[in-house]
Structures are given as structure tokens and as C-alpha cells.
C-alpha positions as CSV (number, residue, x, y, z in Angstrom):
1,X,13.9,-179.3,-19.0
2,X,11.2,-178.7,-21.9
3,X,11.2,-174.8,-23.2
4,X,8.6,-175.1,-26.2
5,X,4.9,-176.3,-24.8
6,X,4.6,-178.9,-27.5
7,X,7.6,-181.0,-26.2
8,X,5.6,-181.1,-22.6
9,X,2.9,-182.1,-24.4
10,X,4.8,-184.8,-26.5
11,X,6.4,-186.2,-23.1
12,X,2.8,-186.1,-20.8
13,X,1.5,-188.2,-23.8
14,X,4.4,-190.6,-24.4
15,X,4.4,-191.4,-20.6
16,X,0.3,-192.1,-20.4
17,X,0.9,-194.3,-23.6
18,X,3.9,-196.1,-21.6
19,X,1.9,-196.8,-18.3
20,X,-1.5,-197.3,-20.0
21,X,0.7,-200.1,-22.3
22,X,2.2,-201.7,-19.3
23,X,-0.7,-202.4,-17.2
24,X,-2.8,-203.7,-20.9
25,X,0.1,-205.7,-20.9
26,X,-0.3,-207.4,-17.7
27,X,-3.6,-207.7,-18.1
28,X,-5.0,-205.1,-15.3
29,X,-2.8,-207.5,-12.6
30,X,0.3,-206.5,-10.4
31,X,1.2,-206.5,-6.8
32,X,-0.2,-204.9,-4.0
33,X,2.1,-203.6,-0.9
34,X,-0.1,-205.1,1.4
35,X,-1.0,-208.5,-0.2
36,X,1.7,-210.3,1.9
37,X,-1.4,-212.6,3.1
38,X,-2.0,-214.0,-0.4
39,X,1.0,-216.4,0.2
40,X,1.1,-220.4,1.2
41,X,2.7,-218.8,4.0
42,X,-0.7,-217.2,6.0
43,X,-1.3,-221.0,6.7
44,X,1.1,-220.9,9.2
45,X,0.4,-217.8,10.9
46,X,-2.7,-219.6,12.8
47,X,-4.6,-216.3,11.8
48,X,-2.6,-214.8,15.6
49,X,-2.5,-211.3,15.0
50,X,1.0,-210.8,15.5
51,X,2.6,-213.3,13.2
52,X,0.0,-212.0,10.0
53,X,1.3,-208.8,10.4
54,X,5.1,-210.0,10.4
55,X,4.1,-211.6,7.5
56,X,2.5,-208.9,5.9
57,X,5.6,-206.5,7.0
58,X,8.3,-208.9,5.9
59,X,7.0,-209.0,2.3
60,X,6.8,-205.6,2.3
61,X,9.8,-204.8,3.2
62,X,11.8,-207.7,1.3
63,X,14.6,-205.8,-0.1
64,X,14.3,-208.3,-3.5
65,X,11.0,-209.3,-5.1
66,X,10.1,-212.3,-2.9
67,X,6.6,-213.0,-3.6
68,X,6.6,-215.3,-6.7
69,X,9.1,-216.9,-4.1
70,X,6.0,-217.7,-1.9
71,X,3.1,-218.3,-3.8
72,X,1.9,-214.6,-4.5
73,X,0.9,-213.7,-8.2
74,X,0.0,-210.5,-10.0
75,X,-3.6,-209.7,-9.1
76,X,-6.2,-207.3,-10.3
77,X,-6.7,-204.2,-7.9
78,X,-10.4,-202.7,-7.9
79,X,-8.8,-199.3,-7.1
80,X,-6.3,-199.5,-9.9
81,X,-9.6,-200.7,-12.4
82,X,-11.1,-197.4,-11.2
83,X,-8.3,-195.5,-11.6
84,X,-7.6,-197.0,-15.0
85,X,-11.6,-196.5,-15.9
86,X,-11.1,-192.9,-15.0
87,X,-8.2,-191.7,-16.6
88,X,-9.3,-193.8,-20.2
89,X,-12.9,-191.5,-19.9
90,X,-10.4,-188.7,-19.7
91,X,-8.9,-189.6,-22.6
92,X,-11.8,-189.8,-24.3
93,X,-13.1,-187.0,-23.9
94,X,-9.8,-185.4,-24.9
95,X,-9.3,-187.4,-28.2
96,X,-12.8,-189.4,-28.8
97,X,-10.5,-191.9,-29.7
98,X,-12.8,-194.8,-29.9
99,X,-10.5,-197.6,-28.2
100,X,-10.3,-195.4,-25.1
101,X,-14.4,-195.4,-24.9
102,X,-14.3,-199.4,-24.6
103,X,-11.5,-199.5,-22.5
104,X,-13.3,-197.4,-19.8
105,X,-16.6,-199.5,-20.6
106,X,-14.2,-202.5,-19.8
107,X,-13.2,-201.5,-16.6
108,X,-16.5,-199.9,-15.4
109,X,-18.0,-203.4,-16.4
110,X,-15.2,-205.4,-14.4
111,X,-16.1,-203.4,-11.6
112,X,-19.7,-203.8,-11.9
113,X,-18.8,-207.5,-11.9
114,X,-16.6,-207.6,-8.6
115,X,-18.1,-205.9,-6.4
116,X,-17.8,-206.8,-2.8
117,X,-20.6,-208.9,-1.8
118,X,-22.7,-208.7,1.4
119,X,-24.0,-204.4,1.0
120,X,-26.5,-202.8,-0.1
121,X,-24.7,-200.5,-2.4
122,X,-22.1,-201.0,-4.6
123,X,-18.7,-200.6,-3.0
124,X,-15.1,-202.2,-3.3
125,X,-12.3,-203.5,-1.7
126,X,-9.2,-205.6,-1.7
127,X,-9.9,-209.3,-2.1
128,X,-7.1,-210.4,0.2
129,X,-6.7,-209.8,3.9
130,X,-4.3,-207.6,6.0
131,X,-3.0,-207.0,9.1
132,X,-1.7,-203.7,10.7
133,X,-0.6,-202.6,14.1
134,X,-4.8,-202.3,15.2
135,X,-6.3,-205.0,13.8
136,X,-6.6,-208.1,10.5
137,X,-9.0,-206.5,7.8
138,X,-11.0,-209.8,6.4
139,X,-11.4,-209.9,2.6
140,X,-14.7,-208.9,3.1
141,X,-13.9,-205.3,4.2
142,X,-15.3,-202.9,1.7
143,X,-13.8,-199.6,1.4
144,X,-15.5,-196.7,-0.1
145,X,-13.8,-192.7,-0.6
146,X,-14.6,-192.3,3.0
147,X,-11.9,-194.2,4.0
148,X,-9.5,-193.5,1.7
149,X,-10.3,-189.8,0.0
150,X,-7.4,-190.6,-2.6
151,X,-9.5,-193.2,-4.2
152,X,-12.6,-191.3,-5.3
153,X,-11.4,-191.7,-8.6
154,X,-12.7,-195.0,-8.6
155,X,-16.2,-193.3,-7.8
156,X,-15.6,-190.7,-10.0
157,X,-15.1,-193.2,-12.8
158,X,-18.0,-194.6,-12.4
159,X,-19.9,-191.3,-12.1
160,X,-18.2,-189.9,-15.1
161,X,-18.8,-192.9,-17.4
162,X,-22.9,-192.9,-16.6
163,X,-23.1,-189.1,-17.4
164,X,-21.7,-189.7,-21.1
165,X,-24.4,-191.0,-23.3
166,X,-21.7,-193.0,-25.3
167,X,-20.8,-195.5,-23.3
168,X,-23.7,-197.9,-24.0
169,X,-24.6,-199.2,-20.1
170,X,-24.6,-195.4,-19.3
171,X,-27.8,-195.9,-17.4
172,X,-26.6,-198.8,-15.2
173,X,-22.9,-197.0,-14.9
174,X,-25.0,-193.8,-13.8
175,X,-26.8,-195.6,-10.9
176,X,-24.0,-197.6,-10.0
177,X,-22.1,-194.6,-9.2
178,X,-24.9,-193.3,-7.4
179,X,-25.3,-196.0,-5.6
180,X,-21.2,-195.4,-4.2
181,X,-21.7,-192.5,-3.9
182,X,-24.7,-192.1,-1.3
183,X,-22.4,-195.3,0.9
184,X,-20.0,-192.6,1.0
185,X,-21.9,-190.1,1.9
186,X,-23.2,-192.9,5.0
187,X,-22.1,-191.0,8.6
188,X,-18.9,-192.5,10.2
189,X,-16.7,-192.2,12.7
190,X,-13.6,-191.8,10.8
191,X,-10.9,-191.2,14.6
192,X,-10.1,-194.6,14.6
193,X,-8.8,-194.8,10.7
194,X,-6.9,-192.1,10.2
195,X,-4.3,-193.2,12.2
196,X,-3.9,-196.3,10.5
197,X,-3.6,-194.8,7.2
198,X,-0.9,-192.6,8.2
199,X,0.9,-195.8,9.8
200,X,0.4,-197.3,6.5
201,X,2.3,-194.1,4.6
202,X,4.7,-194.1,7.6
203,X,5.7,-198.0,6.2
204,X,5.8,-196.9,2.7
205,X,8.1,-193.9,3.3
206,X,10.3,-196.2,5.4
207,X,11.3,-198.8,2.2
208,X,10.6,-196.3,-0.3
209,X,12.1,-197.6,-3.8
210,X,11.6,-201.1,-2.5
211,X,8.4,-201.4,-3.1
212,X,9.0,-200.7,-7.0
213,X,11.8,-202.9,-6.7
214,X,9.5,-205.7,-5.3
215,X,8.0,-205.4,-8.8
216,X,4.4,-204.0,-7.4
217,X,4.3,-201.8,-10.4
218,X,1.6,-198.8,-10.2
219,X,0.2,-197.9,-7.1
220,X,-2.9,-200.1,-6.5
């Protein structure tokens, strides 16, 4: 598709410009596969197992994007901040381009700001509940990179940001990336959720494109 080097180059920076402009855009906020228990409609599940996971399957797998439908707006995702955090230290790094350097301090602050409450350490997770085929995770359920090794970017974010002596709540970035670091480094059995996750990119791989249609944007 590209035969000279500098047209790959042209396109991988065209499409980082494209996704780094829609999510500025929006404001940081999207939709979530899993946030079917943000809507009016969890009121009438009676928190029974069974019907908060149909609800969290049915908008899920709505074949049309049926959550401003019932009650569900774009919301920020403290994986996506990290994520987002991440790749702008990147870019910084590769450009010193000065608006990338506050855009990662941005984030990293946001995330310093939301962290979930009731642990020691600093760690994150989604602020809406769920429901699978095991069990309802509360809002309160922190995840860290042992859960989920795909999101150590957020922890790398953090990490990375503390290390550069530009960003100027290095320090505090350092040690709050420390502090994730050594909950993930915390023992734990890990038998009982590995088969959830795969469940989870079972249900993904089922609908496919409809969760883009859906309108949850990025991954979160």
C-alpha cells in the first residue's frame, strides 16, 4: 500500500492526529461496552443477578446505538485517561512539542484526582457496575495490571510521566506510579479471572462491528 517510508510515516501521524482530535473533542468521554448499568433501566433489575446481566448484554449487543435511548451518556474511562496520558508522553518525547507535555500532565492529574477510593495505594477502575456470567462487580472494584495485563499502560503512564523532570508534579507522578505499581505487584490468585476475561472477549468477538456501531468510539 505505502512503498516510500515517508508516506508510512505521513499516514501513522495523520491517524494519531485524527484519534488524538476526536477524543479532545469529546472531551476524554465515550461509551463503555460494559456500562449497560449506567441506564434508568438498572432500577428495575432489583439488583437479581440474572436480569443486570441481561441488561448489561442487551446494550451490548443492540444492533443500533440504544443508549442515549436509556439514559446512558458519554463518560470518562480511567483506562482510556491512561492510555491517552501514555501515548501524549510518547509524543513528547518524539516531538517535545510543548502542548503534548500538558496534555499528559492533564491526564496524569485527572487520574490522580479519580482514584478509586477505599485502598491504600493508588489504583483505578470503572465507576459503574457490571454483571457477567460469575458475578456483579460494584463500582467500587478497583482494577490494577494484574487483572487486566493490557492496561499497564495506564501504569506505565504514570511511571513514565514521574521519571521526566519536565512535567512539573514529576515527584508526586513518580510515587503515584509507584504506589500502582507495588498493588500490582500484591500476590493473587488470578484462576478465578481469567476465565471471565476471555468470556468477556468471547462477547466482543460475537457482535464485532456493533460495538463501533453503538457509537462506543475507542476502546475504553
Amino acid at each position: 500500500m505505502f512503498s516510500n517510508p515517508r508516506d508510512v510515516k505521513r499516514a501513522v501521524q495523520r491517524s494519531i492526529q485524527e484519534v488524538s482530535r476526536w477524543v479532545e473533542e469529546h472531551n476524554y468521554r465515550a461509551y463503555d461496552p460494559g456500562d449497560g448499568d449506567l441506564s434508568f433501566l438498572r432500577h428495575f433489575t432489583f439488583t437479581a443477578h440474572s436480569l443486570r446481566r441481561l441488561l448489561t448484554a442487551a446494550v451490548l449487543r443492540a444492533p443500533f446505538h440504544i443508549r442515549p435511548l436509556i439514559g446512558i451518556r458519554p463518560h470518562t474511562s480511567t483506562k482510556g485517561m491512561g492510555y491517552m496520558g501514555w501515548g501524549y508522553v510518547k509524543m513528547y518525547a518524539l516531538t517535545g512539542a510543548e502542548d503534548q507535555r500538558r496534555r499528559a500532565e492533564s491526564c496524569f492529574d485527572w487520574l490522580i484526582g479519580n482514584r478509586s477510593p477505599g485502598y491504600e495505594q493508588y489504583c483505578w477502575g470503572n465507576h459503574f457496575s457490571f454483571s457477567n456470567a460469575r458475578w456483579d462487580h460494584t463500582q467500587a472494584y478497583a482494577y490494577n495490571c494484574l487483572e487486566q495485563p493490557d492496561w499497564l499502560g495506564l501504569f506505565g503512564s504514570l511511571r513514565s510521566g514521574g521519571q521526566s523532570q519536565v512535567f512539573g508534579r514529576g515527584r508526586e507522578y513518580r510515587r503515584v506510579g509507584e504506589e500502582s505499581a507495588a498493588r500490582a505487584d500484591e500476590p493473587r490468585d488470578l484462576s478465578q479471572l481469567r476465565p471471565l476475561q476471555a468470556e468477556f472477549d468471547s462477547q466482543l468477538e460475537h457482535v464485532g462491528g456493533g460495538v463501533a456501531r453503538a457509537g462506543c468510539g475507542p476502546h475504553q
